[in-house]
C-alpha positions as CSV (number, residue, x, y, z in Angstrom):
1,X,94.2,107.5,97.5
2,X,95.9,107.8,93.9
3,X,99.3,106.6,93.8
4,X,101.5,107.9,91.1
5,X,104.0,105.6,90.3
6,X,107.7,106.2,88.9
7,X,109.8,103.3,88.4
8,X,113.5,102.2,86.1
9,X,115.5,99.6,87.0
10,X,118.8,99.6,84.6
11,X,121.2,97.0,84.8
12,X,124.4,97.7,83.3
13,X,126.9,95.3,81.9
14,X,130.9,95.1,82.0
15,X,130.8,93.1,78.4
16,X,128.6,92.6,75.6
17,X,125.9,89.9,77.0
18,X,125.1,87.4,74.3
19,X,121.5,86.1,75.3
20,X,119.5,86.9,78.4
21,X,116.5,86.7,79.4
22,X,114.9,88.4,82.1
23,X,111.0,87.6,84.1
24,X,109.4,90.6,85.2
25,X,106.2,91.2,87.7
26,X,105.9,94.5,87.8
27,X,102.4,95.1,86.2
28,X,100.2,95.9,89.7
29,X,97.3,93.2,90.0
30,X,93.9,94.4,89.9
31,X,92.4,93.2,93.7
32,X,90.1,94.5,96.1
33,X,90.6,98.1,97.1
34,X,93.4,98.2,94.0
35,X,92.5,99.6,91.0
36,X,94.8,100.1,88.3
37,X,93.8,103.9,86.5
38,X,97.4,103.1,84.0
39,X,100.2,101.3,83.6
40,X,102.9,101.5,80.8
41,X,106.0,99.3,80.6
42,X,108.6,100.2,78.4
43,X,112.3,98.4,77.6
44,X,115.6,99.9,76.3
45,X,118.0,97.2,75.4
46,X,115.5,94.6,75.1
47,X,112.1,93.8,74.1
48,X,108.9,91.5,75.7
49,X,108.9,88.3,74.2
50,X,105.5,87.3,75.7
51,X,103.5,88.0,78.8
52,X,101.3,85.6,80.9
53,X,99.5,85.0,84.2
54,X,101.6,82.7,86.8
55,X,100.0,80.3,89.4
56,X,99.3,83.5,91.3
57,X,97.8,85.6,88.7
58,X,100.9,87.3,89.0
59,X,101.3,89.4,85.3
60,X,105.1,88.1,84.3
61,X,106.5,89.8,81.1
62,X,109.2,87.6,79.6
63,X,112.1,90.0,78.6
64,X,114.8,89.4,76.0
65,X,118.2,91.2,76.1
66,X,119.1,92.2,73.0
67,X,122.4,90.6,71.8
68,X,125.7,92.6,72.1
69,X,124.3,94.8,74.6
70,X,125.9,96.4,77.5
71,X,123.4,98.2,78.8
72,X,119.3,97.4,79.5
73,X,116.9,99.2,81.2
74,X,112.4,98.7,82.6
75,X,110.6,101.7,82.9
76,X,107.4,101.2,84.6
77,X,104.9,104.3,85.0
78,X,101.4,104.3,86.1
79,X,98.6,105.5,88.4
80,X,97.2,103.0,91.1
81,X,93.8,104.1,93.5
82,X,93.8,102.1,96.8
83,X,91.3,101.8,99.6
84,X,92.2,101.3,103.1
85,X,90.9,97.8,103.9
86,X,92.8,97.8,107.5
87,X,95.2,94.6,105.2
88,X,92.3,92.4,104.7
89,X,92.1,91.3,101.3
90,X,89.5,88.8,101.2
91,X,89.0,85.6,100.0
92,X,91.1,83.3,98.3
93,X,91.6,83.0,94.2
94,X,93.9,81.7,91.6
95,X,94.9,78.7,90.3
96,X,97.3,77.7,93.7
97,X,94.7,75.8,96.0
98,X,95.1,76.9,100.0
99,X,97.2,73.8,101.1
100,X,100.0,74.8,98.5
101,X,100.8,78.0,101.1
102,X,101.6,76.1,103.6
103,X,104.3,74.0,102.3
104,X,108.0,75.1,103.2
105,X,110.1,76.8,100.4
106,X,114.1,76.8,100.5
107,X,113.6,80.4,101.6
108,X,111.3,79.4,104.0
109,X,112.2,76.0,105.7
110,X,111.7,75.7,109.6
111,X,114.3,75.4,111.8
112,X,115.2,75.4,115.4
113,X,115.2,79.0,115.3
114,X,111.9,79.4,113.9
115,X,110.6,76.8,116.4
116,X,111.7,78.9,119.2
117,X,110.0,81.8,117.7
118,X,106.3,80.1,117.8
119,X,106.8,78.4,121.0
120,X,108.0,81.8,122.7
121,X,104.9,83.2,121.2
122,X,102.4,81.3,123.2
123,X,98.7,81.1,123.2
124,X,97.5,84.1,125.0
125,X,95.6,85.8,122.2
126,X,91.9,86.9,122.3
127,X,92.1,85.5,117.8
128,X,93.6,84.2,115.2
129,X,94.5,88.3,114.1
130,X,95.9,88.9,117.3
131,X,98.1,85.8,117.0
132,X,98.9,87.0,113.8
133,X,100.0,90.5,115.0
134,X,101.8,88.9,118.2
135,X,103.9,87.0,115.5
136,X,104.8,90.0,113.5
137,X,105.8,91.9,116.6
138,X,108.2,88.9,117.9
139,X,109.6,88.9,114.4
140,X,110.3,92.1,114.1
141,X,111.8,92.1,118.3
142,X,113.8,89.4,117.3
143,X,115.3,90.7,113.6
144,X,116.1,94.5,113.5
145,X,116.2,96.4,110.4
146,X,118.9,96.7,109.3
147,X,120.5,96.7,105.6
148,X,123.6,95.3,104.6
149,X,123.5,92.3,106.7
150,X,121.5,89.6,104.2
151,X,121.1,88.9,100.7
152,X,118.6,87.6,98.0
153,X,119.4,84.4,99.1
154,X,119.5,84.6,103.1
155,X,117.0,81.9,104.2
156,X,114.2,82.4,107.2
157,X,116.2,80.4,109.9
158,X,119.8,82.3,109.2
159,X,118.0,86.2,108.9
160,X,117.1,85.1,113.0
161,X,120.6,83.7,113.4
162,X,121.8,87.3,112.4
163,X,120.2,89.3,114.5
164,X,119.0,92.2,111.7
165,X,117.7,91.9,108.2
166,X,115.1,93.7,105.6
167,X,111.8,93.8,105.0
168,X,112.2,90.5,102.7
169,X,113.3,88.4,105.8
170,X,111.0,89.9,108.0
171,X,108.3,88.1,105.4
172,X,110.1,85.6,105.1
173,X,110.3,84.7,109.0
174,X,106.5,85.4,109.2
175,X,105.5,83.0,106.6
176,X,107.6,80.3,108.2
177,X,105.9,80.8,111.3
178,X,102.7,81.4,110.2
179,X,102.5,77.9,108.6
180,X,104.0,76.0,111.6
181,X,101.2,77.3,113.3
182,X,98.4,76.1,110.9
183,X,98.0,79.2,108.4
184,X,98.4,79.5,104.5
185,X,100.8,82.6,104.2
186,X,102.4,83.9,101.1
187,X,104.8,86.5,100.8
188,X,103.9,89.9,98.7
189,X,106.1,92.5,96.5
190,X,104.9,95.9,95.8
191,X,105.2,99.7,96.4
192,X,105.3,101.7,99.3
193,X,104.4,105.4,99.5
194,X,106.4,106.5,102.3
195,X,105.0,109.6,104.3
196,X,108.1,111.9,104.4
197,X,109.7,111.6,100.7
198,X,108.8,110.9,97.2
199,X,111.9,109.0,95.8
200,X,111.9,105.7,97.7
201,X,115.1,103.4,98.3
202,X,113.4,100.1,96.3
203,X,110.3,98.0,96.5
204,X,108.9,96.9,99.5
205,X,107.8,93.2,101.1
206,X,104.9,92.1,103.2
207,X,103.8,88.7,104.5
208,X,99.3,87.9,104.0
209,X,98.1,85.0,105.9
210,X,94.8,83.2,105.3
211,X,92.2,83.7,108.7
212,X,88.8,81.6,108.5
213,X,86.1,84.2,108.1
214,X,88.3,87.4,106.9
215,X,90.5,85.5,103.9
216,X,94.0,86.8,103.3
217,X,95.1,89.5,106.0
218,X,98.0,91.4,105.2
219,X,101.1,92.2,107.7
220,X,104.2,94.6,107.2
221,X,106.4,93.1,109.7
222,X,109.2,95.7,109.3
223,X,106.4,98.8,109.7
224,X,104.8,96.9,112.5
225,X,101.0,97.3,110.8
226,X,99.0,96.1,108.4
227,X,98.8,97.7,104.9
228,X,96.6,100.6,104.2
229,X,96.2,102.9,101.3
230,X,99.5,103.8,100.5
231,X,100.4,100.2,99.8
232,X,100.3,99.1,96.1
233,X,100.6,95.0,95.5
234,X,102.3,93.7,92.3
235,X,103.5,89.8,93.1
236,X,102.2,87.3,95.6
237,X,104.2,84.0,96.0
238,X,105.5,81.1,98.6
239,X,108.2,83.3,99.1
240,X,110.9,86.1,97.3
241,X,111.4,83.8,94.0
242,X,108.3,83.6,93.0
243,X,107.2,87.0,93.9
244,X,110.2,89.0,93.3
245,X,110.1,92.2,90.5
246,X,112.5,90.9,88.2
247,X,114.2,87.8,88.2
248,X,116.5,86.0,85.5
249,X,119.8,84.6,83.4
250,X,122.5,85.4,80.9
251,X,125.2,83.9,79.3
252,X,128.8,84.9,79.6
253,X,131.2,86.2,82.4
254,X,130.0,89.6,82.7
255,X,129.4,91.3,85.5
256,X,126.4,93.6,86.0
257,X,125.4,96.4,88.1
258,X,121.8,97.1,89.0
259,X,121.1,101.1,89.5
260,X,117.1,101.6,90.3
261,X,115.2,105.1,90.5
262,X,111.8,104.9,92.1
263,X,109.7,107.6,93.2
264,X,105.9,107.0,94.9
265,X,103.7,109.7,95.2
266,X,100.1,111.3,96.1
């Protein structure tokens, strides 16, 4: 399937900002059953001040806001050809060895609610995939979808306090889990075509985790099933920090609004 992507995030400024500086991971790695046909990045406001490969061969552009500005905005076009690999995407790479997922994050530190979770899970599972699915289903039983009720900053344990959260908990949850019961799990950022409409609300999160003899296996907790085709991966990380689109600081009092446009399409 080839994915047309659309994509401006603008943020907009209620003073003059002085010096920022902004990390983006938008650029779409090039995996198995991704490959990348074009992808432009263009700034207003700004410009990149260098680009490199993180620990998780995430592409990061370092972005400068220009000073005295009010007003900056990321364009991001491209086309993106996916296979349907039923989530499974394969063995392990990068400079990040397989014990480094499955150490706990701040995001991502287990508690007595996430303890609950695994032990309510039980063994009953013909694999280690139906485990794995099990899990996402009692995630997603346990946290409705809801927006509104968490931030950027909600942790795993207080998104199942809650009661309802966003596709970024749900991942986050998962991972937790995952690694208390013996997996490497990372969370992922990307694109989601959604079936009935072309402009989508904002980027999407899933949760891989690493199965002997399949490699990393991905899961979309708040879909309920694994990525296909219509999913495009940008960012892999321990959990929303080091995976998340765009990420940075300023200096100065001002406050900021963030307005983003995205459309996926066929």
């Amino acid at each position: 399937m080839l994915l047309k992507i659309n994509h401006e995030t603008r943020y907009v400024y209620d003073a003059p900002v002085q010096y920022g500086l902004q990390q983006v991971r938008l650029r779409p790695k090039e995996r198995r059953g991704q490959a990348v046909k074009s992808w432009n990045l263009e700034v207003e406001g700004g410009k990149v001040e260098l680009s490199f490969e993180d620990q998780h061969c995430n592409h990061v552009d370092l972005i400068s806001i220009e000073r005295g500005r009010t007003e900056i905005s990321i364009r991001c076009t491209g086309e993106v050809e996916n296979s349907d690999g039923s989530g499974i995407m394969g063995s392990h790479s990068g400079f990040a060895p397989l014990w480094y997922f499955k150490q706990a994050t701040d995001l991502t530190k287990p508690g007595p609610e996430t303890r609950k979770l695994v032990a309510a899970l039980g063994d009953d599972f013909e694999n280690d995939i139906a485990k794995l699915h099990g899990l996402s289903a009692a995630v997603l039983e346990k946290v409705a979808y809801q927006t509104g009720k968490t931030n950027a900053e909600t942790t795993a344990e207080a998104a199942i306090k809650t009661g309802e959260g966003v596709c970024q908990d749900h991942s986050h949850i998962f991972c937790t889990a995952a690694r208390l019961l013996g997996f490497p799990a990372r969370y992922v950022s990307g694109y989601l075509m959604m079936s009935d409409r072309v402009d989508q609300d904002a980027t999407h999160a899933w949760a891989e985790a690493y199965v002997q003899g399949l490699g990393w296996v991905g899961f979309d907790i708040s879909n309920g099933y694994s990525p296909d085709e219509r999913y495009v991966r940008i960012a892999t990380g321990l959990d929303y920090r080091e995976a998340s689109p765009i990420s940075g600081m300023r200096y100065g009092a001002a406050k900021e609004d963030m307005i983003v446009t995205l459309q996926v399409q066929q």
